[in-house]
N, C-alpha and C positions, 0 to 999 in steps of 0.2 A: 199493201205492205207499207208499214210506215217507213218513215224516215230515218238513219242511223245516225247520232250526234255523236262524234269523238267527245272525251273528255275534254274539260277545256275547252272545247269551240262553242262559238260567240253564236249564237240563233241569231239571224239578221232576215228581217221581214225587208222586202221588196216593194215601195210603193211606186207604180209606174209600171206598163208594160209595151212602151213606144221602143223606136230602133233603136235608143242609147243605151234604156233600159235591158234590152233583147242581147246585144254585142258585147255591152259594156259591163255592165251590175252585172247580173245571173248571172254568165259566166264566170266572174273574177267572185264574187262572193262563193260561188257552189266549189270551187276549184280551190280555193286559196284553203291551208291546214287547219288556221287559225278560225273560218265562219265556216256556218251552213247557214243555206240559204233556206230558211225555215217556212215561210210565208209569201204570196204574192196580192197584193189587192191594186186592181186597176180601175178606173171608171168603167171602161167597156168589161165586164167578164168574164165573156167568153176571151180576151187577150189576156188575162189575168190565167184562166184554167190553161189554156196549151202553155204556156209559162213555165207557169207550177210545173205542170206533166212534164215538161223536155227537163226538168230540175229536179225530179222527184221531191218537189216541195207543195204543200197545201194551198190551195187557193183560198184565199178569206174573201169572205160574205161584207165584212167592215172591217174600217181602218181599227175600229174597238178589235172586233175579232183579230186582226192581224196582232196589234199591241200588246194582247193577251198572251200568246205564243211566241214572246222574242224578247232578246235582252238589245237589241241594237236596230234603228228603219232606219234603212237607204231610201233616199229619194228620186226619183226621177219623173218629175212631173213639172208643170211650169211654175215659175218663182213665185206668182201668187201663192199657188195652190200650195206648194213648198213651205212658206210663210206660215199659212194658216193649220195645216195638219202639223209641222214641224215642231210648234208650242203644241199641240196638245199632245205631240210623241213625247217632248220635255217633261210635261208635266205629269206623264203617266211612268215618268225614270229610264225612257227609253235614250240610249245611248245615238248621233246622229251622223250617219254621213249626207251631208247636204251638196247640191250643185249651184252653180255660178249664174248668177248673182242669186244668193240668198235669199231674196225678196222681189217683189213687183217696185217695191220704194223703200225710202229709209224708213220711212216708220213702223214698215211691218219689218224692212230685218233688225231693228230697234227692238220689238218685241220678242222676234224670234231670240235677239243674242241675249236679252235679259230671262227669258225663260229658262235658256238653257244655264247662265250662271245661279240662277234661283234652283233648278233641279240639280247643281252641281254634276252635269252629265257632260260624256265627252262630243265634241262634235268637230267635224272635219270639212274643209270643202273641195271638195274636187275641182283642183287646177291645174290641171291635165302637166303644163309645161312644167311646173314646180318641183312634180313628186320623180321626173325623171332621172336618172342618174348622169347623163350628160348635164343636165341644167345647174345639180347640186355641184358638180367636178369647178362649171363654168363661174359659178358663182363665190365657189373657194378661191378659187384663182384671180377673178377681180378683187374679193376682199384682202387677198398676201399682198397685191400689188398697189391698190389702192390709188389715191389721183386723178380720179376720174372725172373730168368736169362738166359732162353732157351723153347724150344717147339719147336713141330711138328706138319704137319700133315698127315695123310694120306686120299686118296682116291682112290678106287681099286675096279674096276667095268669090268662085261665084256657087257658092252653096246653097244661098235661094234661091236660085235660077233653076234649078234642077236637080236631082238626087232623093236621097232620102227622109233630109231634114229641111224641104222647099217648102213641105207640106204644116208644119209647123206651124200654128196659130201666133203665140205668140213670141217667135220670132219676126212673122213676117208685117205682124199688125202694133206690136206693143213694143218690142225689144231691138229689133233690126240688129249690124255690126256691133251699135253701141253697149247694149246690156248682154250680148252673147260673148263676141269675143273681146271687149272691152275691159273684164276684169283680168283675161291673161295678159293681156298688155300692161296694161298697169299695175299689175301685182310682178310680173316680173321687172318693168323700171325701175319699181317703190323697192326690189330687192337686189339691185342689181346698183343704185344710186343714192342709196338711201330714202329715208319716208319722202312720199310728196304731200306736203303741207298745201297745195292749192291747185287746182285747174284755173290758170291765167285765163286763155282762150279756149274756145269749143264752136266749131263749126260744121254742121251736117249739107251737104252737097249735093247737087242730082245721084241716085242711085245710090242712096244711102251712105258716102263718103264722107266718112268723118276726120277731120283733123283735128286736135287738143294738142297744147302746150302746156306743158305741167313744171311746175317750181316742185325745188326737192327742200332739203335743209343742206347749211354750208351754202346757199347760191348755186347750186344746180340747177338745170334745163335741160328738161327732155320734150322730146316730142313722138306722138303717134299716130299713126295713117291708119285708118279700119274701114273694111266694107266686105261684104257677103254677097253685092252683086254687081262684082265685076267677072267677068266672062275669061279670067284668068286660070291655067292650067298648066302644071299645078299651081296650086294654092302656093302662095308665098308667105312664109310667116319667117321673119328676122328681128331680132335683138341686137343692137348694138349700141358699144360705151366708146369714148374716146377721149384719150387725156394724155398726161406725161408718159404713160407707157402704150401708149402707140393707139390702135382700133381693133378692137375684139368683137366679134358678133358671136351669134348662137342660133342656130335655125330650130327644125322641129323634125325628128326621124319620122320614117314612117311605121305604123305600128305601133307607135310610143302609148297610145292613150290606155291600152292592155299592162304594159308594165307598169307605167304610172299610178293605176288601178289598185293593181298588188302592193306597192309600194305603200300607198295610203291604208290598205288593210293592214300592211306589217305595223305600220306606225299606229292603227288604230288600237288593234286588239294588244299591243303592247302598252299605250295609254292607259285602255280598263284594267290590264291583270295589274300595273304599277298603282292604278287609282290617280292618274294626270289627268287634268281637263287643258293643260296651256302647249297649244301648238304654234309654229309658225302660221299654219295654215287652218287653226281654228274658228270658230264662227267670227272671232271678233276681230279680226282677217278680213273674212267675209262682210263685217257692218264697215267695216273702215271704207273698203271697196265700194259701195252702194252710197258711202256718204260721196266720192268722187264721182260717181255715175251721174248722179242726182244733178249734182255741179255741173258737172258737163252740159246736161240736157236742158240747167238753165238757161246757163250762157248762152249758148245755142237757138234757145228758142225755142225751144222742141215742144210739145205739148201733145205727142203719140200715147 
């Protein structure tokens, strides 16, 4: 029995079928008014068909096959791979929801963001903290009040150490704290402080501990603590600004990465029926991000 597409709803192919993909995509694309989730292609398969099957969605043979059957591909695979299928979703008019970091390096999200401006397609990146509705209130509210002359944040998880995303290649070999949760960090400072025009300092510690001090514009200073293996429970993830009006922070609910999900779909499929490619949190969002990453891992030293 095929698949029934409401009017109006966005066919959105699934590429990826790991636990992010599993939890996160499929359900929020096959659920949400606005998409069906049309397609799934995974490297493995046979994770690609039970997929499909729990989604009443097609499993594709190729990413080609996939892109033939859809106006929009989510992604969910590693930023490499992200990068390279991404441009050719672009160049085939396919609309993108991409993950964080957008790339392995700048130069592939360099390509990926000029594809996407060259196809004139919309593309989004999921950042999980941003699309919430607490973050958006938190953020209204620093900007009426305004004055803010520094802030941090932290996030301190031991999420390699154990669970479901331990097992992650390149998180655990390529990416660490720095390129997974690194762009939430600093895509909420850069919104919460204004742009950060530089990574000052950057340093990575035993056990993946990183610390960065980042310049904003106006003479800001912030800073950010990251790591995925510390043996902390729960996770501690905080936002905070301080200035003439006192010290605001902003943590992270539980459950949030579902709503935020849906959020990003309202904004997306709103985008295509308007014909918008300019989001806060568009791809070019995402290359700004990757240029700071990049920085980071010079300073640093890094060579992962």
């Amino acid at each position: 029995m095929g698949q029934l597409i409401a009017e109006g709803q966005l066919r959105v192919g699934l590429v990826g079928a790991g636990p992010w993909a599993t939890t996160i995509h499929a359900p929020g694309l096959a659920d949400h008014p606005g998409t069906a989730l049309t397609a799934v292609w995974a490297r493995r398969p046979e994770a690609a068909q039970a997929l499909a099957d729990t989604h009443c969605a097609a499993a594709a043979s190729s990413v080609e096959e996939l892109f033939e059957q859809v106006d929009a591909v989510a992604f969910a695979v590693p930023p490499s791979i992200q990068a390279e299928l991404g441009v050719r979703a672009a160049e085939a008019g396919k609309h993108l929801i991409l993950e964080k970091p957008i790339a392995a390096d700048l130069a592939g999200a360099q390509r990926l963001a000029d594809a996407v401006a060259a196809a004139d397609v919309a593309a989004l990146v999921m950042l999980t903290l941003r699309y919430s509705t607490q973050t958006q209130e938190w953020l209204a509210g620093l900007g009426q009040a305004g004055g803010w002359a520094g802030g941090g944040a932290r996030w301190l998880s031991g999420a390699l150490l154990g669970g479901q995303y331990a097992a992650s290649e390149w998180r655990q070999d390529d990416g660490g704290a720095l390129y997974d949760i690194g762009p939430h960090a600093l895509d909420m400072l850069d919104a919460a402080l204004g742009p950060i025009t530089d990574v000052v300092a950057a340093r990575c510690g035993p056990g993946d501990l990183w610390h960065l001090m980042l310049a904003h514009e106006n003479d800001v200073v912030s800073t950010a603590t990251l790591s995925l293996r510390l043996p902390v429970q729960p996770t501690v993830v905080e936002v905070a600004v301080w200035g003439e009006h006192g010290y605001r922070t902003l943590g992270r609910k539980p459950g949030s990465a579902s709503e935020s999900y849906t959020a990003l779909l309202d904004d997306f499929a709103a985008m295509i029926a308007s014909g918008t490619t300019a989001h806060p949190c568009d791809v070019r969002r995402g290359l700004h991000l990757q240029g700071l990453l990049e920085r980071a891992r010079e300073l640093a030293g890094d060579t992962k």
